[in-house]
N, C-alpha and C positions, 0 to 999 in steps of 0.2 A: 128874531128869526125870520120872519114873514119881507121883512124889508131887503135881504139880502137872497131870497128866492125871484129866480129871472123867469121870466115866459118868454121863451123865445120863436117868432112866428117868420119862416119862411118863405120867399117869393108868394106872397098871400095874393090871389090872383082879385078878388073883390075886396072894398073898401066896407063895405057894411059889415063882413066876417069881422073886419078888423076890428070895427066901435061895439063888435058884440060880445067878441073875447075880450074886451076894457070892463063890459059892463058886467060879463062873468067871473071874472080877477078881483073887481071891485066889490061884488057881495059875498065874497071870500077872502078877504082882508089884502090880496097881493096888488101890490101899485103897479109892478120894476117891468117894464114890458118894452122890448126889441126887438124891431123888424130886419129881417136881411132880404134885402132888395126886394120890396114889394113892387108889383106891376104898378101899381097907385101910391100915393100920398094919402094918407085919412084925408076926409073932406066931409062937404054935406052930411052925405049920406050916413057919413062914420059916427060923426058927432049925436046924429039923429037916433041910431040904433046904440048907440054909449047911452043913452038917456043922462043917469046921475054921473055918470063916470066919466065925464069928461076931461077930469083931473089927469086921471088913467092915463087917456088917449095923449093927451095934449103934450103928456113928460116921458113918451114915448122916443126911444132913442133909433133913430135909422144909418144904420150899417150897410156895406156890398155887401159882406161874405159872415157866413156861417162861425168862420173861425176870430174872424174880430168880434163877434158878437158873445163868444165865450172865452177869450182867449185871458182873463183872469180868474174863470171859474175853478174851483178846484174837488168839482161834483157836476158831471151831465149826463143828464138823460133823457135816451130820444124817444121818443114813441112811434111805436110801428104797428099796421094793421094785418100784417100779416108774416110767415114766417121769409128769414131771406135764405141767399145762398149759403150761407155760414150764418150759422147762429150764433147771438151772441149771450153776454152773460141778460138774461131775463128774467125781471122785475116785478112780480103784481102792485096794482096800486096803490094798496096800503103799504105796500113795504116800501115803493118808490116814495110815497109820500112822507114815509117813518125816518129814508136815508136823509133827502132832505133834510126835514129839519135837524137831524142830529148832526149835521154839517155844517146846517148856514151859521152858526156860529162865528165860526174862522174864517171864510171867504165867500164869496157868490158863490151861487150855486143853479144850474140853468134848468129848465125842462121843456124841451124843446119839440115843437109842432109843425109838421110839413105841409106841402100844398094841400091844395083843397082838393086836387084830381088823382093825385099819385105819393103823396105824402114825401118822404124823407126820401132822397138816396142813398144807394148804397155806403157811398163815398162820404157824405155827410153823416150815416147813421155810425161810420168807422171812428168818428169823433167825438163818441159817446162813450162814455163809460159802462153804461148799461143801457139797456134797450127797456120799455114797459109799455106792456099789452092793456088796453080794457077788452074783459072776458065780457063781450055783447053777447046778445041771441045769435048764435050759429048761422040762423035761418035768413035772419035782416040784419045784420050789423052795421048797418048804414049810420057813420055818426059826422055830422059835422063838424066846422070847428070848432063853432064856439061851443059846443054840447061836449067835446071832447077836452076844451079846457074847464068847463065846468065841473066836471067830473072827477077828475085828478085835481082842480083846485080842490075841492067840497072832502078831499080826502086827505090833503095837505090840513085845512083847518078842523077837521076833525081831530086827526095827529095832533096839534098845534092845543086843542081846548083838552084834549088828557094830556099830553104832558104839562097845560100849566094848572090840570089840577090835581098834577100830580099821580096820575093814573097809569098803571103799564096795560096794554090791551089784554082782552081774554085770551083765555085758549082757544077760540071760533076766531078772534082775526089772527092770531097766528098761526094758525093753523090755512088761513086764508091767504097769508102773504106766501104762502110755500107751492101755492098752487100753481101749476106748469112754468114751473121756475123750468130750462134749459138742460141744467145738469143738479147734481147732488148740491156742487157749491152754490149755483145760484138758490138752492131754497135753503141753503145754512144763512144766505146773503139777506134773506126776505126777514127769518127769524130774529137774526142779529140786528138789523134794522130798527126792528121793533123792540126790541128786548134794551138796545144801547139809547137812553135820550139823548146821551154827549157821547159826540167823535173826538178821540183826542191824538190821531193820527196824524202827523203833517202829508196829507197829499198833494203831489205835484198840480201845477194851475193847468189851464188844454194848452196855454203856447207851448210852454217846457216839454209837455209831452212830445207835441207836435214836431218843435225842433231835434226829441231825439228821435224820434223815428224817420226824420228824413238825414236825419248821420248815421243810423242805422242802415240804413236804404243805401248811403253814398259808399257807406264804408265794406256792404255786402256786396255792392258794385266790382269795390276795389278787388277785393277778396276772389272773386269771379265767383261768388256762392249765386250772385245773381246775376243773369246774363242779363244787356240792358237792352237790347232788340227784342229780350223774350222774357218780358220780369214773371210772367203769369201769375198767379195767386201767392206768391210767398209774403208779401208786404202784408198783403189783408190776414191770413192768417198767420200772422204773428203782429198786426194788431190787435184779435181776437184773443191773441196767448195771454199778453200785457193786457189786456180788460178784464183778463178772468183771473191774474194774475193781482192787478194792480197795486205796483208797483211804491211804497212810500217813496216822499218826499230824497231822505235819503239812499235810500234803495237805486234809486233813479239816477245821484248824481255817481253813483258807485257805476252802474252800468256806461253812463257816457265818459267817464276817468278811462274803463275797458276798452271800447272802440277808440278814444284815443292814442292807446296806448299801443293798438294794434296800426293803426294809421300810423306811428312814427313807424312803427317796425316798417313795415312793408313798403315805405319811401324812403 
């Protein structure tokens, strides 16, 4: 389970963040760790602040873009410090950590961490499946990164030592994982999290997604549902739709047979 859970660290603007989230991964069993486009390369400094974990650092995969770095995952989650334009489906930690592993089974599975000044974008957070918050103090929520992967790790291996001993959480964490879930389904999402150890759903990887939502896009074009000088917000939320929705495996290939089929029509 723990082998097929990704960390994945965005344009990480310091090199020492980076050997610190290796060395936070590392005393929480996760090895699997990918950068997209970091300002830097680990170095000195990296390996210095990895201390034992330089195993970590060193099998470190570096990637341009966000979407090669997940684009076999078939489970991501981004984490956001605050709320955005459009909310999306929303996660507590224990639940996010509960979905994980009932996933990593079948495929990779990402959780994914943004700059150190401004975190995720918008654009980037639309590539997630779900969003998950850590509930700081109100007052300072000041967390960095590696305090912010440590955290969501240390909850993933928590998850990770009751399911192998066999454990389902109390009613106090799930009743925790339901906490400022989004909407209704997201805290039926945090429950069932916890409640399911094994996912036995086929869900689609982020490329597949990816490519139907931009034949979606092409084909709303065609349609004039979207005007293309003036797309304004319909793509985002009906991203939003499909993540709150999400959509199986075959569910998915059913949807692109549709816009296929309307594309012959209208040519």
């Amino acid at each position: 389970m723990l082998e097929n859970i990704r960390i994945v660290l965005v344009n990480t603007s310091h090199t020492g963040n980076i050997g610190s989230v290796a060395r936070a991964m590392k005393t929480m069993g996760l090895s699997q760790l990918v950068l997209v486009d970091p300002v830097s390369k680990p170095d000195s400094q990296a390996s210095a602040l990895a201390a034992g974990a330089t195993d970590v650092l060193h099998g470190a995969r570096i990637v341009d873009t966000l979407a090669e770095a997940i684009a076999d995952c078939g489970l991501v989650i981004g984490t956001s410090a605050r709320n955005r334009t459009l909310d999306w489906p929303l996660l507590e930690p224990r639940g996010a950590a509960a979905k994980l592993l009932s996933e990593s089974p079948r495929y990779p599975v990402a959780l994914v961490f943004g700059r150190e000044s401004s975190g995720l974008t918008n654009d980037e957070l639309q590539q997630c499946n779900f969003h998950v918050h850590i509930p700081a103090n109100p007052d300072y929520s000041s967390l960095n990164l590696a305090m912010a992967v440590q955290a969501l790790s240390y909850e993933i291996r928590m998850q990770w030592l009751e399911n192998a001993k066999g454990q389902a959480p109390n009613d106090s964490t799930a009743k925790g994982q339901a906490l400022n879930a989004s909407t209704a389904k997201g805290q039926a999402l945090n429950d069932a999290a916890a409640e399911s150890p094994i996912e036995l759903i086929d869900y689609p990887r982020a490329d597949d997604l990816e490519r139907f939502f931009v034949h979606l896009e092409q084909t709303l074009g065609e349609t004039g549902f979207i005007i293309k000088q003036h797309p304004g917000q319909v793509m985002a939320k009906l991203r939003r739709m499909f993540a709150r929705a999400r959509p199986e495996e075959a569910e998915l290939n059913i949807l692109r047979g549709i816009l296929t089929s309307i594309d012959k029509k209208i040519r």
